[in-house]
C-alpha positions in Angstrom: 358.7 169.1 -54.2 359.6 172.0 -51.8 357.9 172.5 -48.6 355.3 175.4 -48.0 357.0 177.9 -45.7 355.8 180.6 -43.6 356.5 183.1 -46.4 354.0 181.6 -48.4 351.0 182.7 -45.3 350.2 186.5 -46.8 347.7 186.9 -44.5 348.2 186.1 -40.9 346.3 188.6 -39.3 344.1 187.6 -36.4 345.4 184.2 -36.8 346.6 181.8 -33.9 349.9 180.4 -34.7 350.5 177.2 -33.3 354.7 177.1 -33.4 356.5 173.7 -32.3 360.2 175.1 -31.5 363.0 173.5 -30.3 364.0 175.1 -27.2 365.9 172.1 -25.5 368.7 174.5 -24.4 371.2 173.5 -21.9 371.3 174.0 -18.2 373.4 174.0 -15.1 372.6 172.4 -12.1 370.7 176.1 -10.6 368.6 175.3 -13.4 370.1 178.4 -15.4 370.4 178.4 -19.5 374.2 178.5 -20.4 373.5 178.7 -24.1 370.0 180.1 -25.5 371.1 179.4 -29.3 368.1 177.7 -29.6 365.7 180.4 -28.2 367.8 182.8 -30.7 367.4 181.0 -33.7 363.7 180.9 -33.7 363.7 184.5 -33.5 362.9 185.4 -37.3 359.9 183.4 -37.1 358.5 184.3 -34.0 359.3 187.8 -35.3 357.3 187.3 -38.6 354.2 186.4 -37.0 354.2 188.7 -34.6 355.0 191.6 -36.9 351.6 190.4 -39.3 349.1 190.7 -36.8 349.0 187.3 -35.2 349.4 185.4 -32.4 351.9 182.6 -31.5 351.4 180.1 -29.2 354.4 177.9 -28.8 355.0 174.2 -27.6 358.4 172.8 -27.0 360.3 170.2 -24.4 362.9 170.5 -22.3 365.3 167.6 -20.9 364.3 164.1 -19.9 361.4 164.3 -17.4 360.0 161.2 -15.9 356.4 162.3 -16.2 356.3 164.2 -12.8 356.0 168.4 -12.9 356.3 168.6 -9.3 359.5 166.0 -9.3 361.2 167.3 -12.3 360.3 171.1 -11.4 364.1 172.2 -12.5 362.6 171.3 -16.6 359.8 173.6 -16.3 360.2 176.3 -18.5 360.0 179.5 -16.9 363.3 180.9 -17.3 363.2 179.3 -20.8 359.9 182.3 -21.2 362.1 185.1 -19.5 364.6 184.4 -21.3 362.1 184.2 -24.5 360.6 187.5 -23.3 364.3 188.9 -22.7 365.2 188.3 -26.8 361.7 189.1 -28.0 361.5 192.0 -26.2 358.0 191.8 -25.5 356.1 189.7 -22.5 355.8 185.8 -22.8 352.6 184.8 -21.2 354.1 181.0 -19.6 351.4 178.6 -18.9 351.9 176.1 -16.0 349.5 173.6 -18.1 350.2 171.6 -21.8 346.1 171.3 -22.7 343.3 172.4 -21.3 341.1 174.9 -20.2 343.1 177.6 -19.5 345.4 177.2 -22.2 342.2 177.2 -24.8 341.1 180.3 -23.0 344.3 181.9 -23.2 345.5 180.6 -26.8 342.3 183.0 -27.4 343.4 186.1 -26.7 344.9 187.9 -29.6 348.3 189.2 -30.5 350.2 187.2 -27.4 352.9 185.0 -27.2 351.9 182.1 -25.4 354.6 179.3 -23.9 353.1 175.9 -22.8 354.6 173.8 -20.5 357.2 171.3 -21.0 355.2 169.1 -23.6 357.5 165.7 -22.2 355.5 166.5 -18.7 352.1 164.9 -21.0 352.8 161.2 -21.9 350.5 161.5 -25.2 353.7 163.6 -26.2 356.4 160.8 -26.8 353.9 158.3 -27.5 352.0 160.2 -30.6 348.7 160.1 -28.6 346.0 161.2 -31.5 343.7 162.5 -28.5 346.8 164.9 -27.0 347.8 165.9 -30.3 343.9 167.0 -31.0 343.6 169.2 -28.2 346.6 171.2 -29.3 346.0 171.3 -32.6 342.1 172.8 -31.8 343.8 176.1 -30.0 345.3 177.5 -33.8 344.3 178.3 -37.0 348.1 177.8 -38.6 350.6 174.8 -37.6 354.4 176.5 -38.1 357.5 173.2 -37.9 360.4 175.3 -36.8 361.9 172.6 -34.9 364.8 171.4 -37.5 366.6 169.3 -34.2 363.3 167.2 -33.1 362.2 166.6 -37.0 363.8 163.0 -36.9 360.9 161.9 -33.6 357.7 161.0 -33.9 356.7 163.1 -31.3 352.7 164.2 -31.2 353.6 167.4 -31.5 356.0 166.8 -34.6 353.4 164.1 -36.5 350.3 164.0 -35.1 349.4 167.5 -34.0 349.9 168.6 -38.0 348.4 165.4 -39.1 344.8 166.6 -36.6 345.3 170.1 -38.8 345.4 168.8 -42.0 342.6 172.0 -44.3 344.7 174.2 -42.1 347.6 175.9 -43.0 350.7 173.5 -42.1 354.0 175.1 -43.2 357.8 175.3 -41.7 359.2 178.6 -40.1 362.3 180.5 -41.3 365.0 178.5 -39.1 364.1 174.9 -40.9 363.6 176.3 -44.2 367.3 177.7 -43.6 368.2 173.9 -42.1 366.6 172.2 -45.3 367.9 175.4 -47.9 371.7 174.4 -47.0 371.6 170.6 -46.9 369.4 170.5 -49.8 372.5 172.7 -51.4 375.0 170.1 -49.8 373.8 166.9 -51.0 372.9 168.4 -54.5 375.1 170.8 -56.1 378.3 171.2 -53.4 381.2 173.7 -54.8 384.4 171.3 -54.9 386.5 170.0 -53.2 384.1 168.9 -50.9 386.0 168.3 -47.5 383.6 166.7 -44.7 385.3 166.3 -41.1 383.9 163.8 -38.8 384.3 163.4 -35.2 383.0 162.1 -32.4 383.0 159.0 -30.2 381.2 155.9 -32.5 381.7 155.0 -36.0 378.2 153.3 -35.2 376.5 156.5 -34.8 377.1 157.5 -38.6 377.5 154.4 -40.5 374.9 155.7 -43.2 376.3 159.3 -42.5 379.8 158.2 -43.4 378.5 156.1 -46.5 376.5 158.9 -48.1 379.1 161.4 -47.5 382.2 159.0 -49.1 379.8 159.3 -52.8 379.9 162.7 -52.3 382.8 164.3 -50.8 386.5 164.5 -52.0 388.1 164.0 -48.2 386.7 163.0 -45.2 389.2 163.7 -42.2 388.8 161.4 -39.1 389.1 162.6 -35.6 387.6 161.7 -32.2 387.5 158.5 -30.5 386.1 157.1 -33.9 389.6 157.2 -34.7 390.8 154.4 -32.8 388.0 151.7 -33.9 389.3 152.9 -37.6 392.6 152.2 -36.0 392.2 148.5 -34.4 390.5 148.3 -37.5 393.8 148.5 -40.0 395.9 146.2 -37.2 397.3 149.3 -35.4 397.7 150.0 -31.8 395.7 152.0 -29.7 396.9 151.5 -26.1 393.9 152.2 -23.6 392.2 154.4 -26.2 388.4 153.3 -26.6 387.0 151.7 -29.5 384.1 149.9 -30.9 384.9 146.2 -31.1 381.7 145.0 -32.7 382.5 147.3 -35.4 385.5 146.6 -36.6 384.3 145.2 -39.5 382.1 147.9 -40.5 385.3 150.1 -40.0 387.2 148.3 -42.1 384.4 148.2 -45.2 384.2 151.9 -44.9 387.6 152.1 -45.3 387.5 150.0 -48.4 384.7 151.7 -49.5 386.4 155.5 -49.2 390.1 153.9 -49.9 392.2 157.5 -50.3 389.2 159.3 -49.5 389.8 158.8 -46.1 391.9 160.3 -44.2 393.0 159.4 -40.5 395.3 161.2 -37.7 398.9 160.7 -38.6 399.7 161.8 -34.9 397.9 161.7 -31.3 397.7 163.6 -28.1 397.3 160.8 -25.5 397.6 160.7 -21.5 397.8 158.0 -19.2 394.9 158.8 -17.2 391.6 160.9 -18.4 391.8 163.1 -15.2 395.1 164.1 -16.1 396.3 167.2 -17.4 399.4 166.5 -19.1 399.9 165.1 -21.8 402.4 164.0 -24.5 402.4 163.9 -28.3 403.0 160.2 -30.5 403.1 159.5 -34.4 401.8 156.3 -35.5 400.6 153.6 -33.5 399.3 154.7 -29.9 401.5 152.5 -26.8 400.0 150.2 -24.4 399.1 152.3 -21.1 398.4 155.4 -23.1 394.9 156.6 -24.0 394.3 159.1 -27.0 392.0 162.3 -26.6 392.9 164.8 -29.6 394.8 164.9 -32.8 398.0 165.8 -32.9 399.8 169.1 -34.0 401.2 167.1 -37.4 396.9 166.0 -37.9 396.1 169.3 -37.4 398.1 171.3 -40.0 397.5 168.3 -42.3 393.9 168.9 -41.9 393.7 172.7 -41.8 395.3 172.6 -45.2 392.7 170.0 -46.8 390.3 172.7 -45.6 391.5 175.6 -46.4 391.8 174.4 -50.2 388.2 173.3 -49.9 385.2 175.6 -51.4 382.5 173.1 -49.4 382.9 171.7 -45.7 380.3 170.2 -43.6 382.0 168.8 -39.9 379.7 166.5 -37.7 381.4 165.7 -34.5 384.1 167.0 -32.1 387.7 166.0 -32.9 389.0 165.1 -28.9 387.8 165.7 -25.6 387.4 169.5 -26.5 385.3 170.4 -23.5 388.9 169.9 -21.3 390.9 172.2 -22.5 394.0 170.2 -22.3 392.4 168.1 -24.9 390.7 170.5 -27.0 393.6 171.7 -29.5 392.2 169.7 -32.2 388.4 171.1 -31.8 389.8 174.6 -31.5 392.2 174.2 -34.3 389.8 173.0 -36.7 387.4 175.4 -35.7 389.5 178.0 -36.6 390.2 176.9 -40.2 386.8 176.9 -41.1 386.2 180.6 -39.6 389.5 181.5 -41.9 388.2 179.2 -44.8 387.1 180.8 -48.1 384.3 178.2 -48.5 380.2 177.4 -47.6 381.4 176.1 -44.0 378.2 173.7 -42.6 378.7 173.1 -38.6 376.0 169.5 -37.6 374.4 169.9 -34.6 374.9 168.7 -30.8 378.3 168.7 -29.5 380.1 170.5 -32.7 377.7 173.5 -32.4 378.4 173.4 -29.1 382.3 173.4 -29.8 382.1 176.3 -32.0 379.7 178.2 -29.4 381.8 178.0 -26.9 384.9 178.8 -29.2 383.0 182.5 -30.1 383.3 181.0 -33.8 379.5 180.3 -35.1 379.0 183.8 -36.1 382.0 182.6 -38.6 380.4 179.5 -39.8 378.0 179.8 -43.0 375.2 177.6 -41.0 375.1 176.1 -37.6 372.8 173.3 -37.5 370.4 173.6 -34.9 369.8 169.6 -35.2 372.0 166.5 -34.3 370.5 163.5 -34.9 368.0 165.3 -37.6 371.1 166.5 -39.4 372.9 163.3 -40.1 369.3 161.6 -40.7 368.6 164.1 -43.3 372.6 164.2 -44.7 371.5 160.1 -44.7 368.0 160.4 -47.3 366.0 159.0 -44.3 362.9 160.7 -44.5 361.8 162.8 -41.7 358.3 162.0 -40.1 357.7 165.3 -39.1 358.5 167.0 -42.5 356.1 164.7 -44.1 352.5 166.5 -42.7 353.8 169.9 -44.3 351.8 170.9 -47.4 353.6 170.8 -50.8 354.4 173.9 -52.8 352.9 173.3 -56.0 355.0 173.7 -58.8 354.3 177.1 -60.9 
């Protein structure tokens, strides 16, 4: 049964909108956002809200903090509201405070956008405290999930906060009814050949990833430093290259399982040293001293044409070291192909939406995943804690 979204709301004057984004964006060491993707992509349904007479008051985290606002003062999220009021192009009132008095005063006022501060500076906020999550969940009349990339945690503000607003309205916003439109597409009714790309550094990470995918898909190209446990795996070399050793096993089921499904790097672009910048080319087995960080140029084309004859390709996971750029052929290659491909292209989240960000590509793409670990847990059939408090559509 489909999940209630915020299209379903006809009447949202007046109303306080409690929103949970994800605005984790990244930051350099000023403290500056180098990529506000996130901020952007809740847009629409900040937008919507707005635009019907109510107000939104919005609740997200930022980083790692240790529990400390005046130690971890660089993750509190003013430039994440000027930013927010930059985009919106109308003022975002910032509180300095999660709960509270003021922030019940304020959450009254109507038609503002309201930011609270860094939920991870409240320890009830990782821990699914029921009394946290109730003093959030009294400052709205709606609960809107639009957080696709934190739907995998049981964060209060994810589980408990719509669990305390349960007779309210409890529905997801426009970007994770997108997120949950396209995957839903993806592990139903795919156009074929299906072509999935995985990358990345552990075969670990995606075990049930890999094993969904291998029932649905008609390739799945290898690349990253998964590669070389799949390598070790089959008895080949792979020099100083990294790889898994407690998995090998696991690799070499997979393997078995996907049989000509599956296909690896023919050739590798390896250096003796990860701090240097040249490197040199091999086919085949990787020798001892040398250390692999991309596909090769033999990979790539073999790859680009597996994807442009594909009408359906998801890719989770970059395919070298792309942030060097002496190692980030393969990335920026494959990168490419989709943007060219005549197909429903489906970028995961974290580093690969990253990739294609910083490649000028995602515009390209057909989706961008906003969420990593939410992605692949969703691609997996593991249910998602957070998506379980939204109210049902009923069936007409």
């Amino acid at each position: 049964m489909a999940k209630k979204t915020l299209d379903d709301l006809p009447d949202l004057r007046g109303k306080r909108v409690l929103v949970r984004v994800d605005f984790n964006v990244p930051l350099d060491a000023a403290g500056h956002i180098t990529n506000d993707r996130r901020i952007r992509a809740a847009l629409p349904t900040l937008k919507q809200v707005l635009d019907a007479g109510g107000s939104v008051i919005l609740m997200t985290h930022l980083g790692r903090p240790k529990g400390d606002a005046k130690k971890d003062a660089s993750l509190k999220l003013d430039r994440v509201a000027e930013r927010l009021s930059e985009l919106l192009g109308r003022p975002t009132q910032k509180m300095d405070e999660v709960v509270g008095p003021r922030v019940e005063a304020a959450a009254k006022v109507a038609g503002k956008v309201l930011l609270l501060e860094n939920l991870r500076f409240q320890p009830g906020e990782q821990a699914g405290d029921t009394t946290f999550a109730d003093q959030l969940a009294r400052l709205a009349d709606v609960y809107v999930n639009d957080a696709f990339g934190t739907c995998h945690r049981p964060d209060a503000s994810m589980v408990a906060v719509p669990a305390a607003m349960q007779g309210k309205p409890r529905v997801v916003g426009k970007l994770v009814a997108r997120e949950l439109e396209v995957l839903d597409q993806l592990l139903s009714s795919p156009k074929r050949p299906f072509v999935a790309i995985l990358g990345g550094a552990k075969v670990s990470d995606k075990i049930g990833f890999i094993k969904c995918l291998l029932k649905r898909v008609d390739r799945v190209l290898v690349g990253g430093a998964m590669t070389y446990t799949f390598m070790k795996a089959q008895g080949k070399g792979i020099g100083n290259s990294r790889a898994e050793a407690d998995k090998l096993g696991v690799a070499a089921e997979l393997l078995r399982l996907g049989q000509d499904k599956i296909l690896l790097p023919v050739d590798h672009r390896v250096v003796e040293r990860l701090d240097a910048v040249d490197t040199r080319v091999v086919e085949g087995a990787i020798p001892d001293g040398w250390i692999g960080v991309d596909i090769g140029p033999k990979t790539i084309e073999r790859y680009r044409k597996e994807i442009s004859e594909a009408k359906t390709v998801v890719w989770n996971g970059p395919l070298g070291k792309y942030e060097d750029k002496p190692f980030s052929q393969g990335t920026r290659s494959i990168a490419e192909a989709l943007a060219a491909a005549q197909a429903v292209t489906v970028v995961g989240g974290g580093e690969t939406a990253e990739a294609v960000e910083a490649f000028n590509l995602a515009e390209k793409m057909t989706h961008v995943s906003t969420g990593g670990g939410a992605f692949l847990e969703y691609m997996e059939g593991t249910p998602l804690p957070a998506l379980a408090q939204i109210d049902e559509r009923k069936s007409p």
